[in-house]
Biopython code that builds the backbone (N, CA, C, O; Angstrom):
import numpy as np
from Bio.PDB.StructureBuilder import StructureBuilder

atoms = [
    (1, "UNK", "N", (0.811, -1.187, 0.000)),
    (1, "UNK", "CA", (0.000, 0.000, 0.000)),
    (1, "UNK", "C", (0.862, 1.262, 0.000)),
    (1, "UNK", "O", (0.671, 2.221, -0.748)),
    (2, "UNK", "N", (1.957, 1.152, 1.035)),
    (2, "UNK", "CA", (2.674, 2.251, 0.813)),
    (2, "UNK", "C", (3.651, 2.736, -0.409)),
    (2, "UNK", "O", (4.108, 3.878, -0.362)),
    (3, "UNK", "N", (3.907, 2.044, -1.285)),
    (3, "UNK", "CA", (4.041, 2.187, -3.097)),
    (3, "UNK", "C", (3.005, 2.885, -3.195)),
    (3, "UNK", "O", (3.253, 4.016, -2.777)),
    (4, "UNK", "N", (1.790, 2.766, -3.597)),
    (4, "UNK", "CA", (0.500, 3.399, -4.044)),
    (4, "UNK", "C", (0.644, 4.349, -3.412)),
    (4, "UNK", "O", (1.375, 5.152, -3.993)),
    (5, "UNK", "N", (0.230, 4.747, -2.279)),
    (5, "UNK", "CA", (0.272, 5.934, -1.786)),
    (5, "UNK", "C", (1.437, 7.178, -1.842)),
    (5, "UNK", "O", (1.154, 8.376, -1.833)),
    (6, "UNK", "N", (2.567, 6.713, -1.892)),
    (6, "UNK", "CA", (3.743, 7.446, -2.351)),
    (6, "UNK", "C", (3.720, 7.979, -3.763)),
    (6, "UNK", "O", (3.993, 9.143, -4.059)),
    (7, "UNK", "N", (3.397, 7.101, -4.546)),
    (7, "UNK", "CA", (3.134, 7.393, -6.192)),
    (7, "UNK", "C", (1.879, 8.411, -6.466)),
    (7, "UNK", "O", (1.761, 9.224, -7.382)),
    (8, "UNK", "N", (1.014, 8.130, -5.432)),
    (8, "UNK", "CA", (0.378, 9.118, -6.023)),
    (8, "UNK", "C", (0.049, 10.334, -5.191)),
    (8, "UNK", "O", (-0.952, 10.923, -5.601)),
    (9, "UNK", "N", (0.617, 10.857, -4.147)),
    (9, "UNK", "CA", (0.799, 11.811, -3.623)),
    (9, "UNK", "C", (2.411, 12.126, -3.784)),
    (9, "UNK", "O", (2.896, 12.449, -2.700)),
    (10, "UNK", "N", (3.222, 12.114, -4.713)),
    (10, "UNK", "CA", (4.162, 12.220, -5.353)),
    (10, "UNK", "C", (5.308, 13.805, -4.875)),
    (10, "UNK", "O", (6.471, 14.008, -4.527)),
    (11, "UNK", "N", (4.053, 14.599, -5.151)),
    (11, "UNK", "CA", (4.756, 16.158, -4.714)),
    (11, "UNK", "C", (4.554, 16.572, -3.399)),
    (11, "UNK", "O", (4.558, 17.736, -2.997)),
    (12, "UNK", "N", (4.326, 15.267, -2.565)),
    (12, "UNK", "CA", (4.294, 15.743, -0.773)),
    (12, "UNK", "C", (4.752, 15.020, -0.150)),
    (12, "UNK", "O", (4.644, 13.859, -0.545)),
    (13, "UNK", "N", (5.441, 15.235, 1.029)),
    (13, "UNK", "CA", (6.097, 14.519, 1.631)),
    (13, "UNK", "C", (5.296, 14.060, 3.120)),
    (13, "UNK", "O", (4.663, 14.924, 3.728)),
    (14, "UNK", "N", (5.361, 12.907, 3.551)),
    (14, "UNK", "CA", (4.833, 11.894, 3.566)),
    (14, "UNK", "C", (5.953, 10.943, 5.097)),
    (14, "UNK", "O", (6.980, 10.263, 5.081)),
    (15, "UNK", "N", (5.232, 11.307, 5.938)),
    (15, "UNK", "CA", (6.242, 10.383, 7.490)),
    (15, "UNK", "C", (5.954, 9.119, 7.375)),
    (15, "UNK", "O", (4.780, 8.757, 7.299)),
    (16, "UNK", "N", (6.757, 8.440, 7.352)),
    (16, "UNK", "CA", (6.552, 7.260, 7.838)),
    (16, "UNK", "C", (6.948, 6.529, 8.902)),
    (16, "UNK", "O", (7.971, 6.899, 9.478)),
    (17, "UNK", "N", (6.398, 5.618, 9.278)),
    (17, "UNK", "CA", (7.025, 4.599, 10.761)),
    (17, "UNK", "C", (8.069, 4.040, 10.548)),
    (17, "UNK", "O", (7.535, 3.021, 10.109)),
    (18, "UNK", "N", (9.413, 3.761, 10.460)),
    (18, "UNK", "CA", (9.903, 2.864, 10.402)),
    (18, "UNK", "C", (9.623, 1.207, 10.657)),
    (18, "UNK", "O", (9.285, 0.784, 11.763)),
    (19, "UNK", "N", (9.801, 0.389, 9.550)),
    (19, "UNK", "CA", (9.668, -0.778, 10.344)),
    (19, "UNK", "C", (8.000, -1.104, 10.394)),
    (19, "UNK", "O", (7.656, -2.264, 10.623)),
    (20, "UNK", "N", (7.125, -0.207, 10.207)),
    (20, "UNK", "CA", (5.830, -0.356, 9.634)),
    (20, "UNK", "C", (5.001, -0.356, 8.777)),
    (20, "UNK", "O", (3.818, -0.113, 9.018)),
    (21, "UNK", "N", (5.574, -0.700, 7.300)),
    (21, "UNK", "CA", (5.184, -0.587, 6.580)),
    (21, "UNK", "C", (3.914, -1.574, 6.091)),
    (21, "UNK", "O", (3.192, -1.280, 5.139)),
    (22, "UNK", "N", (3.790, -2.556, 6.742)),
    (22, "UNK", "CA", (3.175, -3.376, 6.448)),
    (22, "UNK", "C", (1.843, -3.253, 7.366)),
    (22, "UNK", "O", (0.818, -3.927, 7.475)),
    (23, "UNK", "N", (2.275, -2.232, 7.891)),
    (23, "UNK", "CA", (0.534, -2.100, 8.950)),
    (23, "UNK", "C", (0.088, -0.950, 8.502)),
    (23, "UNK", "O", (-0.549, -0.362, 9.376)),
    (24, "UNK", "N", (0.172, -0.234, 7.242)),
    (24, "UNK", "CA", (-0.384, 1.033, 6.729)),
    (24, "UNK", "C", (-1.853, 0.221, 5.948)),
    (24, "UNK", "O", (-2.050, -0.733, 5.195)),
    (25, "UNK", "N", (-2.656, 1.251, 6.654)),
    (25, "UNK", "CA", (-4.020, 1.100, 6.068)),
    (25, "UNK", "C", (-4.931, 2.103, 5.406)),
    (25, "UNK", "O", (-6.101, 1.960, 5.051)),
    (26, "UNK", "N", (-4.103, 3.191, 5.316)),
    (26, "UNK", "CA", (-4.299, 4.310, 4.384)),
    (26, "UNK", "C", (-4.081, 5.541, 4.617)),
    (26, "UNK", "O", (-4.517, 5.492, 5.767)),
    (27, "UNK", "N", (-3.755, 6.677, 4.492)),
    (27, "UNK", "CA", (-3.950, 7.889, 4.527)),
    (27, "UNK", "C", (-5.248, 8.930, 4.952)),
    (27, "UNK", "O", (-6.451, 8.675, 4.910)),
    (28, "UNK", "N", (-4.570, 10.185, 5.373)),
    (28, "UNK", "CA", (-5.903, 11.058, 5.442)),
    (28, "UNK", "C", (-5.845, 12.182, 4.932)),
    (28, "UNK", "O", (-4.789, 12.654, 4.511)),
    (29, "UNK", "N", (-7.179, 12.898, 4.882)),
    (29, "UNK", "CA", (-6.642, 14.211, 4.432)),
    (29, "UNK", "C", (-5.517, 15.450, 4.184)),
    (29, "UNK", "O", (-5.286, 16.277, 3.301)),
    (30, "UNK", "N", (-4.956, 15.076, 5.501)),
    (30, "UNK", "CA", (-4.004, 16.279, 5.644)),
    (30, "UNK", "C", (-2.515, 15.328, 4.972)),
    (30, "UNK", "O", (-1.420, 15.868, 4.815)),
    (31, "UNK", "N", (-2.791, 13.900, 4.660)),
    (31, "UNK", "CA", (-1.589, 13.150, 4.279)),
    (31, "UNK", "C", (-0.767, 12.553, 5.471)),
    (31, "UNK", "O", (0.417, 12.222, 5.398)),
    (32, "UNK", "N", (-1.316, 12.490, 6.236)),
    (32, "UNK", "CA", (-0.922, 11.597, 7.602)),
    (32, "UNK", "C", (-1.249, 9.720, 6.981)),
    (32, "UNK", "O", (-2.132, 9.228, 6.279)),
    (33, "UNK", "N", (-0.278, 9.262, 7.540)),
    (33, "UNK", "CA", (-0.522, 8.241, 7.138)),
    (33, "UNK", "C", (-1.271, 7.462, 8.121)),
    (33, "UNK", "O", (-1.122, 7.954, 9.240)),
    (34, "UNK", "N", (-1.904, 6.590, 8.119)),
    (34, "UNK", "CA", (-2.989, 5.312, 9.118)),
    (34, "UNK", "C", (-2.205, 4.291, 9.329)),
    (34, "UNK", "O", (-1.619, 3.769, 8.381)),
    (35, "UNK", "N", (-2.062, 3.835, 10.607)),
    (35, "UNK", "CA", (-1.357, 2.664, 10.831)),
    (35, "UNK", "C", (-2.732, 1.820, 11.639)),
    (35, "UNK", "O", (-3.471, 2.374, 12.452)),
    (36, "UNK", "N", (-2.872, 0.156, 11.130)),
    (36, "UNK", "CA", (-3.196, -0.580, 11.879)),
    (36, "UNK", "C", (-2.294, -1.159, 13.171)),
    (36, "UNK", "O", (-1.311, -1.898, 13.125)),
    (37, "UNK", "N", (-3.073, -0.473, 14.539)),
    (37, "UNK", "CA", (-2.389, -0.981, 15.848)),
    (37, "UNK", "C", (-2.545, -2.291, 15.740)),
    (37, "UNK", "O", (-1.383, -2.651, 15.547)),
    (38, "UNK", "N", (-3.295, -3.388, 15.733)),
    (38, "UNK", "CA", (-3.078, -4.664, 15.811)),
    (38, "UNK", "C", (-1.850, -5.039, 14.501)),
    (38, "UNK", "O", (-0.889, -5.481, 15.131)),
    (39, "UNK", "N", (-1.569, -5.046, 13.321)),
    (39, "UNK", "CA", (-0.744, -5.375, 12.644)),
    (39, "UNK", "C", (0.429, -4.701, 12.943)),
    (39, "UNK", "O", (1.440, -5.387, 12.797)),
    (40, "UNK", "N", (0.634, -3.293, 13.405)),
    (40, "UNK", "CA", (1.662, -2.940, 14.573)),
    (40, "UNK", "C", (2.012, -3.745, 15.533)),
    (40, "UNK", "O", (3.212, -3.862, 15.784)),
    (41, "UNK", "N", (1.248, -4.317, 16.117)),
    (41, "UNK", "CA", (1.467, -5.248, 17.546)),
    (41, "UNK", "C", (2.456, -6.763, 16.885)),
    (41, "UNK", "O", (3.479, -7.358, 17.223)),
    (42, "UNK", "N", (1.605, -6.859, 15.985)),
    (42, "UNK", "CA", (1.775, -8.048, 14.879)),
    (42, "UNK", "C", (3.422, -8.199, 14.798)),
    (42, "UNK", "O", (4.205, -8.957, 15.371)),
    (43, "UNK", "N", (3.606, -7.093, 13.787)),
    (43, "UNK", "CA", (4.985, -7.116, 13.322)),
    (43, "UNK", "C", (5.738, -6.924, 14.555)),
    (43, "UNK", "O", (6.614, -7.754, 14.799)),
    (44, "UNK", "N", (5.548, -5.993, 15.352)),
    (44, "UNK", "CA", (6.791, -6.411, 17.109)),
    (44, "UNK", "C", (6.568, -7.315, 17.433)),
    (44, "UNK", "O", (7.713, -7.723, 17.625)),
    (45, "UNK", "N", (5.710, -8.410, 17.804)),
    (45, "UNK", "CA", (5.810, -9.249, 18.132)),
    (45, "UNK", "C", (5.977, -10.614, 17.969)),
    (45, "UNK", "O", (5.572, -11.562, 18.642)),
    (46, "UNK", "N", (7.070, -10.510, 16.314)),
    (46, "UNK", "CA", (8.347, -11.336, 15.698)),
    (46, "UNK", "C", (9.217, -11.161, 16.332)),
    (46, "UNK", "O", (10.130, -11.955, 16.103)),
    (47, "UNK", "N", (9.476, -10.200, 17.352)),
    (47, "UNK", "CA", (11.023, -10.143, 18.201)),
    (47, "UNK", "C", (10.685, -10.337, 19.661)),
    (47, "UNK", "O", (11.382, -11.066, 20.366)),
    (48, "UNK", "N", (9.599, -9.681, 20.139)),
    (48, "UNK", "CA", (9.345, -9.696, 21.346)),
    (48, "UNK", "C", (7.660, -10.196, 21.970)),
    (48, "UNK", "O", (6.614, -10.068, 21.333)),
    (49, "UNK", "N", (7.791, -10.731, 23.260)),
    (49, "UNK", "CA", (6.638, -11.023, 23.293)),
    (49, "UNK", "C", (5.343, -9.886, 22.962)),
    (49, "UNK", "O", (5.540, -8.793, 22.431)),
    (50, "UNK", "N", (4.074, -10.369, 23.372)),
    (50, "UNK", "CA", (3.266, -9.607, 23.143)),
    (50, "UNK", "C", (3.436, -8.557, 24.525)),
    (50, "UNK", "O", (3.681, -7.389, 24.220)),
    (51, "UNK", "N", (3.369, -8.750, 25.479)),
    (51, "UNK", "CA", (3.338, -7.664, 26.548)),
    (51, "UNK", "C", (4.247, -6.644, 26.430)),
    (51, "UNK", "O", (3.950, -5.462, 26.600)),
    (52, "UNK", "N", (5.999, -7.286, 25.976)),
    (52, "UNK", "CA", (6.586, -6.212, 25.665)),
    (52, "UNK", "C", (6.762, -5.688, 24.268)),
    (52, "UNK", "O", (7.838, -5.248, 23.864)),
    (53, "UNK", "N", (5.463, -5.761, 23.411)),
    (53, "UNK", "CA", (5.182, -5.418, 22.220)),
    (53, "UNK", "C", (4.571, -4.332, 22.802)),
    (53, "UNK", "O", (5.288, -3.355, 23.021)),
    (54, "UNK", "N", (3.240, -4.275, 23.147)),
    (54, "UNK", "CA", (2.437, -3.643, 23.728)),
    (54, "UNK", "C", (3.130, -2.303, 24.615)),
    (54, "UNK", "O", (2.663, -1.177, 24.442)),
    (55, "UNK", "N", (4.209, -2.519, 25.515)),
    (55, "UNK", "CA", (4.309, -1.693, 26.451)),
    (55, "UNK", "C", (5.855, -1.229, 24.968)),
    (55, "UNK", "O", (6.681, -0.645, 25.670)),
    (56, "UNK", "N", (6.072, -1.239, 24.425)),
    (56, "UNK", "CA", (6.961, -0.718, 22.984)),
    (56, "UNK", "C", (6.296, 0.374, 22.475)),
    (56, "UNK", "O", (6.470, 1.592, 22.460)),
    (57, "UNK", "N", (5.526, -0.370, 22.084)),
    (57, "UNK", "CA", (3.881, 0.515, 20.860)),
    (57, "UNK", "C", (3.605, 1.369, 21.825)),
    (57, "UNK", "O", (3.788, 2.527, 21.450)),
    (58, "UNK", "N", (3.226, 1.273, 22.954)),
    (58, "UNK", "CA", (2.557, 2.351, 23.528)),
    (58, "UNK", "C", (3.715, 3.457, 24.037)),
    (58, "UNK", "O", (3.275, 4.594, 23.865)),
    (59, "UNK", "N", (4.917, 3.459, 24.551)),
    (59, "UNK", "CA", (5.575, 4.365, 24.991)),
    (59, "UNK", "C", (6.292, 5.081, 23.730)),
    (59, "UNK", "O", (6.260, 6.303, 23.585)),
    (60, "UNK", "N", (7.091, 4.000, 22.627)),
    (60, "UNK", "CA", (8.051, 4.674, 21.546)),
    (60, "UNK", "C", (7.535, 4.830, 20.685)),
    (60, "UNK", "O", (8.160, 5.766, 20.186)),
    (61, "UNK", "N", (6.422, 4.491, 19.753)),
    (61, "UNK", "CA", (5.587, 4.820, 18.523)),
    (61, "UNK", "C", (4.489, 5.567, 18.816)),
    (61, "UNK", "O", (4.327, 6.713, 18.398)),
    (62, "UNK", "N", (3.598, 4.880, 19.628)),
    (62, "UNK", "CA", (2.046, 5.970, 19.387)),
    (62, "UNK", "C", (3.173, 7.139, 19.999)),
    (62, "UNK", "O", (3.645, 7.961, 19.214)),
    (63, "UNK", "N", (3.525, 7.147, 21.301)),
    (63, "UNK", "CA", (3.443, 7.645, 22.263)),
    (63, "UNK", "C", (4.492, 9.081, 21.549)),
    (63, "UNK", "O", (4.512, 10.073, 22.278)),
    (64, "UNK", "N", (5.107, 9.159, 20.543)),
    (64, "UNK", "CA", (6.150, 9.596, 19.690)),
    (64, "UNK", "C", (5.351, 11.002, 19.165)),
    (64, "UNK", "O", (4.169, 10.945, 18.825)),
    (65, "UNK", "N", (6.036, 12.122, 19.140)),
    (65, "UNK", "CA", (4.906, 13.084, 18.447)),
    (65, "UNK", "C", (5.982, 13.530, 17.476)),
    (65, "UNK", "O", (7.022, 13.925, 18.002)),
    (66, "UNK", "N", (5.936, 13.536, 16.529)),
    (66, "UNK", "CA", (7.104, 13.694, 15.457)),
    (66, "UNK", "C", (6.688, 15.095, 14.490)),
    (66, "UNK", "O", (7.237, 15.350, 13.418)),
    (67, "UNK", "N", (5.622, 15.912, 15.109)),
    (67, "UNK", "CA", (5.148, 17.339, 14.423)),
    (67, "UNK", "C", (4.076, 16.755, 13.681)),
    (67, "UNK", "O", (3.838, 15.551, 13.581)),
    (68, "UNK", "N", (3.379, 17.809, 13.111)),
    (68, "UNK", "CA", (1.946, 17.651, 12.411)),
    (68, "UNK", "C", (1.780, 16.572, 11.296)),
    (68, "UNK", "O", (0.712, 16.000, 11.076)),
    (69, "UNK", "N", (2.856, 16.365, 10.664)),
    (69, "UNK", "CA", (2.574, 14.598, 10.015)),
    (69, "UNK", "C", (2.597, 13.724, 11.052)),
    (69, "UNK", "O", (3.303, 12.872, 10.512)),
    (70, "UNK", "N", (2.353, 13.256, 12.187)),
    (70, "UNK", "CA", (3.089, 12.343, 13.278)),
    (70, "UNK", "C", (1.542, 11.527, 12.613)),
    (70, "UNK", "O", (0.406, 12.002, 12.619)),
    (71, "UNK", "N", (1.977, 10.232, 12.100)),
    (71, "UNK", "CA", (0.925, 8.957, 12.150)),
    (71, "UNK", "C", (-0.424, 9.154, 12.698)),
    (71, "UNK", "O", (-0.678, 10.093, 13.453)),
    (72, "UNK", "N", (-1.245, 8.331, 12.348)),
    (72, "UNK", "CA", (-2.255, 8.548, 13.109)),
    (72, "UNK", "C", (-2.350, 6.506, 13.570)),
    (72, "UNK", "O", (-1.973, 5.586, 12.844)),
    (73, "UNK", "N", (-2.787, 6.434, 14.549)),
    (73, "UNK", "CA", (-2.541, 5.175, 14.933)),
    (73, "UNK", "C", (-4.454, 4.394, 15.325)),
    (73, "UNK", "O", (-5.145, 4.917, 16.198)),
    (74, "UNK", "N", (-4.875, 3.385, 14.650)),
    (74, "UNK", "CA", (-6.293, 3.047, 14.473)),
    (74, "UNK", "C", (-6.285, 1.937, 15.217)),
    (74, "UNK", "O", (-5.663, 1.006, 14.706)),
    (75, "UNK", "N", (-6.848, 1.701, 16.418)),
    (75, "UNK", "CA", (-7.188, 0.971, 17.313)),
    (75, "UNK", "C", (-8.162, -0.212, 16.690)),
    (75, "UNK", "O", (-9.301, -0.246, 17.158)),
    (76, "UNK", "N", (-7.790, -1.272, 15.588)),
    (76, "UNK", "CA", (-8.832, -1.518, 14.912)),
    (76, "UNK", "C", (-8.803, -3.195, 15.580)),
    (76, "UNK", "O", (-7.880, -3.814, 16.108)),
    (77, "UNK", "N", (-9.913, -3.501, 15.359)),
    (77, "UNK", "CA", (-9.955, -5.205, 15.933)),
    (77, "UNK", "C", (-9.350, -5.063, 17.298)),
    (77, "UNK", "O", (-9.071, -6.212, 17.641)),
    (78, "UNK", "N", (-8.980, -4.156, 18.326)),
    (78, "UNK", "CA", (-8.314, -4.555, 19.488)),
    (78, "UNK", "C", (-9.757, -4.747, 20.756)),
    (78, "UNK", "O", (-10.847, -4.199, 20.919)),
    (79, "UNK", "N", (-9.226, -5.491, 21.223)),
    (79, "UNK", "CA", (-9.890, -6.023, 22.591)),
    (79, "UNK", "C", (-9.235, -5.469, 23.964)),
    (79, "UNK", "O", (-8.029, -5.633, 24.147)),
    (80, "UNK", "N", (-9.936, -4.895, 24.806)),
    (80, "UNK", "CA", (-9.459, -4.334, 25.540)),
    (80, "UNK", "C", (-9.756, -5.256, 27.174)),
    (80, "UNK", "O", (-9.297, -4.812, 28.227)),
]
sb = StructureBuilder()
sb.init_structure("model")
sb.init_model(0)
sb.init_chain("A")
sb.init_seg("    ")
for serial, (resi, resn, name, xyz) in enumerate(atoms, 1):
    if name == "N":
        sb.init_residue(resn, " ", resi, " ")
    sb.init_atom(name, np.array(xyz, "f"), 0.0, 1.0, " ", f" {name:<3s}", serial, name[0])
structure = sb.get_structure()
């Protein structure tokens, strides 16, 4: 997805997550990109368990404010 979206917002620049590319679920208006938190959780937790996936995601990524492109992060399928 993130090919597509790069190609065709071409003349703007565009933050991305490191290392998350595979949990992008689309864009928004202002060109922020959408990350799925469960496929976030997903991909950390090939290295680390889930708890210290979880307590990762929540302090160094969401928790990250990187200026007015900063991600937007979609709580989707999670169980609380």
């Amino acid at each position: 997805m993130i090919d597509a979206i790069v190609e065709y917002y071409s003349d703007v620049d565009i933050l991305k997550a490191d290392g998350f590319d595979e949990a992008i679920i689309g864009i928004d208006r202002d060109h922020r990109l959408i990350y799925s938190v469960t496929k976030c959780l997903e991909i950390l937790e090939r290295d680390m368990s889930s708890e210290d996936a979880m307590d990762h995601f929540g302090y160094n990524v969401e928790g990250a404010y990187v200026g007015e492109q900063t991600p937007i992060w979609c709580w989707d399928n999670f169980l609380v």
